[in-house]
C-alpha positions as CSV (number, residue, x, y, z in Angstrom):
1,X,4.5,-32.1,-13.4
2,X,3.3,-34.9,-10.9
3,X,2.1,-32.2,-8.5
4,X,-0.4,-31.6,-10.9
5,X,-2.1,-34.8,-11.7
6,X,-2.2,-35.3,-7.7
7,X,-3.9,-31.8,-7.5
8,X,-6.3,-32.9,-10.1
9,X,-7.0,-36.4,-8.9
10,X,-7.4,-35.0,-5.3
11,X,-10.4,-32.0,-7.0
12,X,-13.8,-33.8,-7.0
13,X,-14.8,-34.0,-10.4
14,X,-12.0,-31.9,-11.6
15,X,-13.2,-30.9,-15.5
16,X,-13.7,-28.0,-17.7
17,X,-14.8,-25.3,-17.7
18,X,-11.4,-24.1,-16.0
19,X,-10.4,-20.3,-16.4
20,X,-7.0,-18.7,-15.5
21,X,-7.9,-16.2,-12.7
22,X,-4.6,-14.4,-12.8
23,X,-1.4,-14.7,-12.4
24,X,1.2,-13.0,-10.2
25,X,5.1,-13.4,-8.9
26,X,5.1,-16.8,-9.8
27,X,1.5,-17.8,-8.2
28,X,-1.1,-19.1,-10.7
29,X,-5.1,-19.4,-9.4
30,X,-7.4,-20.9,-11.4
31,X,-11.4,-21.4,-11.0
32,X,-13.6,-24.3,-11.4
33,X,-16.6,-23.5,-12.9
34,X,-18.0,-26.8,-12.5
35,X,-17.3,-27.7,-9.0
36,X,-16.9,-23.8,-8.0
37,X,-13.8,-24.8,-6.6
38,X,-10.3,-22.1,-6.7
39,X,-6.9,-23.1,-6.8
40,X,-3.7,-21.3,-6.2
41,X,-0.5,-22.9,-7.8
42,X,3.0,-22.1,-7.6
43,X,4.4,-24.4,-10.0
44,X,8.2,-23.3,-9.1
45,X,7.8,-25.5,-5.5
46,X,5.5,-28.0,-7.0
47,X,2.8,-26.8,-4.4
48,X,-0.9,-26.1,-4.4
49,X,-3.8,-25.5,-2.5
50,X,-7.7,-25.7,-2.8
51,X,-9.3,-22.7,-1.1
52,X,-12.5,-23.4,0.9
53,X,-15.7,-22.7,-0.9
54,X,-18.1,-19.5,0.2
55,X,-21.3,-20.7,2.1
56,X,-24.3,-19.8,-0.6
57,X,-27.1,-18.4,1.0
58,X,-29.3,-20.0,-1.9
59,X,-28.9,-21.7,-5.2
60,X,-29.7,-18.7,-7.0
61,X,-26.1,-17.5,-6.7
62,X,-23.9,-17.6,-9.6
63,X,-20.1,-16.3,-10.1
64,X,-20.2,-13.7,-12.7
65,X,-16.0,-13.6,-12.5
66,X,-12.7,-13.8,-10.4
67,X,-9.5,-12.0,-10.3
68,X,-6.3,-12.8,-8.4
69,X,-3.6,-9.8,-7.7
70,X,-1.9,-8.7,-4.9
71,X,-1.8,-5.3,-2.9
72,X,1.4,-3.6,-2.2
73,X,1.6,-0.8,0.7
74,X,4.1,0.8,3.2
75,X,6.6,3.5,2.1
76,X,8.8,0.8,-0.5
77,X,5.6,-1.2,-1.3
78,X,6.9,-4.0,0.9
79,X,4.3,-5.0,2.4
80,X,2.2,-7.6,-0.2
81,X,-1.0,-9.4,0.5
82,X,-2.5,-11.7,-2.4
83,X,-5.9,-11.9,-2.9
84,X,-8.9,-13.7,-4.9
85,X,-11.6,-11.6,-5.8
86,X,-15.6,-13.0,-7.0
87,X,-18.2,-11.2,-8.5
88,X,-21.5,-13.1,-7.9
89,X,-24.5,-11.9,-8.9
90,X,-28.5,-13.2,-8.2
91,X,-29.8,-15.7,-11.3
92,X,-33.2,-14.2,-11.6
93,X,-33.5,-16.1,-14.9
94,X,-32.3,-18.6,-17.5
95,X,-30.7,-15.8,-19.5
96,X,-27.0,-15.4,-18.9
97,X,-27.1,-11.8,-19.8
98,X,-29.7,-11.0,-16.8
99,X,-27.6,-9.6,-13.8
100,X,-29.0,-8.6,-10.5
101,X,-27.8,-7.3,-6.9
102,X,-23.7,-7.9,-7.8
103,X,-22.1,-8.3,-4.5
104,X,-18.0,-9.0,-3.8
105,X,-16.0,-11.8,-1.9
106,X,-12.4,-11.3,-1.4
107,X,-10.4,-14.2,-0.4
108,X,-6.6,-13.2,1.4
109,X,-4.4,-15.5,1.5
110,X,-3.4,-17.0,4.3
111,X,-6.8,-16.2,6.5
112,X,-8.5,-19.4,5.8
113,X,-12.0,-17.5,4.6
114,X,-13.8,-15.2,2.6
115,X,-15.2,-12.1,3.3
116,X,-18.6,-10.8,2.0
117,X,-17.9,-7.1,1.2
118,X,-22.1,-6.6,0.7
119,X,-24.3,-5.4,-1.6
120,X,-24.2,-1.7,0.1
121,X,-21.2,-0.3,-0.6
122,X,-21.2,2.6,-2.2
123,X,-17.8,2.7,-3.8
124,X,-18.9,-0.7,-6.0
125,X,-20.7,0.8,-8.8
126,X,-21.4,-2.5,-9.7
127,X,-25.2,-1.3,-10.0
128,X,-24.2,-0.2,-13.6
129,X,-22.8,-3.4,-14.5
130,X,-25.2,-4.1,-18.0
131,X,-23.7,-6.7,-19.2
132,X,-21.2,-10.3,-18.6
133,X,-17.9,-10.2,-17.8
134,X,-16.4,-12.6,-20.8
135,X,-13.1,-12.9,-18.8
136,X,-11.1,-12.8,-15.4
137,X,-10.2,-9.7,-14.4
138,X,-6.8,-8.1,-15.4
139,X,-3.8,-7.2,-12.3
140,X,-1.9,-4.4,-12.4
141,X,-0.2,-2.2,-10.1
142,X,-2.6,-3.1,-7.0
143,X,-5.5,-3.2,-8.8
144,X,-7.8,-5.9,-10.7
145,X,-9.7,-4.2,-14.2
146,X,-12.5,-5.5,-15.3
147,X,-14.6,-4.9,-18.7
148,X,-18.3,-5.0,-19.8
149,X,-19.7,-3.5,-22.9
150,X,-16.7,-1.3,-22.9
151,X,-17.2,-0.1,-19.3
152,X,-14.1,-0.5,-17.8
153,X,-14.2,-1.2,-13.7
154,X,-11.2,-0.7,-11.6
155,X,-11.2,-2.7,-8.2
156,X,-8.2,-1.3,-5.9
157,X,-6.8,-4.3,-3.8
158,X,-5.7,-1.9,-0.9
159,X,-8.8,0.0,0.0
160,X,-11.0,-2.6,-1.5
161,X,-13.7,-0.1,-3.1
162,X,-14.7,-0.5,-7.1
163,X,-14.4,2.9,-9.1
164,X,-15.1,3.4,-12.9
165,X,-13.0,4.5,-15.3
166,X,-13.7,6.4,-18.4
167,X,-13.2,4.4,-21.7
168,X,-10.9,5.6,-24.8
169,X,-13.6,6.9,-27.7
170,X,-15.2,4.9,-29.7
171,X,-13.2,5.1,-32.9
172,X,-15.1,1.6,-34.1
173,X,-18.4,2.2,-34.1
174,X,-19.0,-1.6,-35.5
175,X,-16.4,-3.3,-32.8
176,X,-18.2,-6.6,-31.2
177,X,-15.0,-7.3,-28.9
178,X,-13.5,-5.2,-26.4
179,X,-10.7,-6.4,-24.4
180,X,-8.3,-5.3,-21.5
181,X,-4.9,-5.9,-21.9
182,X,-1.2,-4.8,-20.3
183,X,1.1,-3.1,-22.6
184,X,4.5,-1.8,-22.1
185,X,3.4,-2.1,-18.0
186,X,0.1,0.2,-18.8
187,X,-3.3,-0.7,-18.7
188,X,-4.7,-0.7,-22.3
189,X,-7.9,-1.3,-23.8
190,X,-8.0,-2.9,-27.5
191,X,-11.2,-2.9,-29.6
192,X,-12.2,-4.7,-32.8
193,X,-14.8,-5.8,-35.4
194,X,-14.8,-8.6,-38.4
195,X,-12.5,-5.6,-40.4
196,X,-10.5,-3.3,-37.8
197,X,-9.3,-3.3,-34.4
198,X,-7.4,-0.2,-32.6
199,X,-5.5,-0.3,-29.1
200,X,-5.5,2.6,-27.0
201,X,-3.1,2.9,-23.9
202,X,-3.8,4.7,-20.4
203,X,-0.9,7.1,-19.5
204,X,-0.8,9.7,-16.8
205,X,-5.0,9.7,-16.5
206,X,-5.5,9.9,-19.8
207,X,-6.0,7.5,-23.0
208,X,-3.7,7.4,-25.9
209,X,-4.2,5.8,-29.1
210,X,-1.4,3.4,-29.8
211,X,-2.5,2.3,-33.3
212,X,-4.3,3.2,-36.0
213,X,-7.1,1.1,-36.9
214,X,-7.1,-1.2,-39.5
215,X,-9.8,-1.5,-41.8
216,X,-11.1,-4.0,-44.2
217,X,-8.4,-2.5,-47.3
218,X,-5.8,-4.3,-45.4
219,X,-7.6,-7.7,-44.7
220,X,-5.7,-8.6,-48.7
221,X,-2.3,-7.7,-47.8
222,X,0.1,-9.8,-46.9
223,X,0.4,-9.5,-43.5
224,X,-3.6,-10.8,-43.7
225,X,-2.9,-14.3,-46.1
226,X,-3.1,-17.6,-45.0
227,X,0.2,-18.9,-45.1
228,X,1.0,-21.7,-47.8
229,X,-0.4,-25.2,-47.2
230,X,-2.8,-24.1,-44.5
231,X,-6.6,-24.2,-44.8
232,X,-8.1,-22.3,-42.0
233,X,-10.7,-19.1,-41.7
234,X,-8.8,-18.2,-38.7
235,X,-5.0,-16.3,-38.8
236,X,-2.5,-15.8,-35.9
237,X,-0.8,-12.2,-36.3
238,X,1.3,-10.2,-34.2
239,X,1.1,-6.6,-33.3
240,X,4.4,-5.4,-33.4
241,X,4.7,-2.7,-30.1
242,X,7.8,-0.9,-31.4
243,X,7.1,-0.6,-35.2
244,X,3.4,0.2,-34.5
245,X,1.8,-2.6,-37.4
246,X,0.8,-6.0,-37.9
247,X,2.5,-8.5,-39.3
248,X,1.8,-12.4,-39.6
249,X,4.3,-14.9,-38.0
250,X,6.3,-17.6,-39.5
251,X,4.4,-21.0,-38.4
C-alpha cells in the first residue's frame, strides 16, 4: 500500500517500538513509542493522519498506554465520536514498574487537540493502579478496558470517568499472564500459567467461566505436540468457542 510508505517516510524517525492502539469501523491508530507520535489509518481510502503531540510539562512524563474507540449516544446510538485515549504517569525512577500521579488525555477526532482530564478526578481510580499496563486498552460497546495485575479498569468514552470492575476468581493461583479479550461480542478475561489457562466471560454484570482450565496432564496430548518436522518450544493452538476445547491447527 503506497499510502503507507509515504506515511512512514513523512514520520520523523519512524521505527519500533509501534503498538496497535485499537481498531474500530475500519479506522486503525497506532502509537510511536519512539517519537511519541499517534496515527490514525483508514486503509479502505488510503488515508492517514498524524495527530499533534501533547505539550509535556517536563521530561519526566512517560505514556503508560493508549486506547482508541468510539462513543455512541442519542436514542439509536447515532451519534459517534472517535477518540484516543493516554495514560501518562510521573517517572520518579529508572524502574518501569514505579507509577506515580496517573493522569488522562483524550484526543477527539476532529478538534485538532488534546484535553488534559487532571489528576483530580475522582471517578479515575487510577490511584490503585499497582502495576504496568502490558498492552493497549481493549474497545467495546463505548468503553476502553484496561488490565493490571488482574485489576480490570473500565474507561466509559461518553461520560469520560474511569470505574473498576471486579475480576472473575482466581481459579489459577500460579497464572503469570492475565489478558482482556472480546468473545462472542462480551468482554472476557483469560488467565494462564506455564501449565493451565481458563477464560471467563462477563454476562449480564456478572462473570462466567467459559472453560475449564487445563492443567499440566494435558500438556502430552495431542492437541499439545509439536507437529512433525518442526523444532520449536513454542505451539500455536486454537480455542475452539463452540466445542469448548483446544485443539492444535494444521500448519
Amino acid at each position: 500500500m503506497g499510502f503507507l510508505n509515504d506515511m512512514f517516510s513523512s514520520a520523523k524517525a519512524f521505527r519500533p517500538p509501534v503498538i496497535i492502539a485499537g481498531s474500530v469501523n475500519g479506522l486503525i491508530c497506532l502509537y510511536n513509542r519512539f517519537v511519541h507520535e499517534t496515527y490514525v489509518l483508514n486503509p479502505i481510502f488510503e488515508e492517514y493522519t498524524i495527530l499533534p503531540k501533547p505539550r509535556p510539562k517536563n521530561n519526566t512524563e512517560v505514556v503508560l498506554s493508549c486506547g482508541f474507540g468510539v462513543s455512541a449516544s442519542g436514542k439509536y446510538k447515532e451519534h459517534k465520536v472517535y477518540k484516543v485515549i493516554r495514560i501518562c504517569c510521573k517517572k520518579v525512577s529508572l524502574d518501569p514498574y514505579t507509577i506515580k500521579a496517573p493522569k488522562i488525555e483524550v484526543y477527539t477526532l476532529g478538534t485538532g487537540q488534546w484535553r488534559s482530564l487532571g489528576r483530580e478526578n475522582p471517578n479515575y481510580h487510577l490511584t490503585n493502579l499497582q502495576g504496568p499496563l502490558k498492552s493497549a486498552g481493549l474497545f467495546l460497546n463505548s468503553h476502553v478496558y484496561w488490565i493490571a495485575d488482574d485489576q480490570i479498569y473500565d474507561f466509559d468514552l461518553v461520560t469520560e470517568t474511569f470505574e473498576l470492575l471486579p475480576s472473575p476468581p482466581q481459579d489459577i493461583r500460579d497464572a503469570s499472564y492475565h489478558t482482556l479479550a472480546v468473545v462472542k461480542g462480551r468482554l472476557s478475561r483469560i488467565s494462564s500459567s506455564t501449565s493451565r489457562f481458563s477464560v471467563w466471560v462477563m454476562k449480564e454484570g456478572s462473570w462466567c467461566k467459559l472453560m475449564k482450565n487445563v492443567d499440566g496432564a494435558a500438556a502430552g496430548s495431542e492437541a499439545f505436540k509439536t507437529p512433525a518436522g518442526v523444532k520449536a518450544t513454542v505451539a500455536l493452538l486454537c480455542f475452539d468457542l463452540t466445542a469448548a476445547h483446544l485443539q492444535s491447527p494444521s500448519l
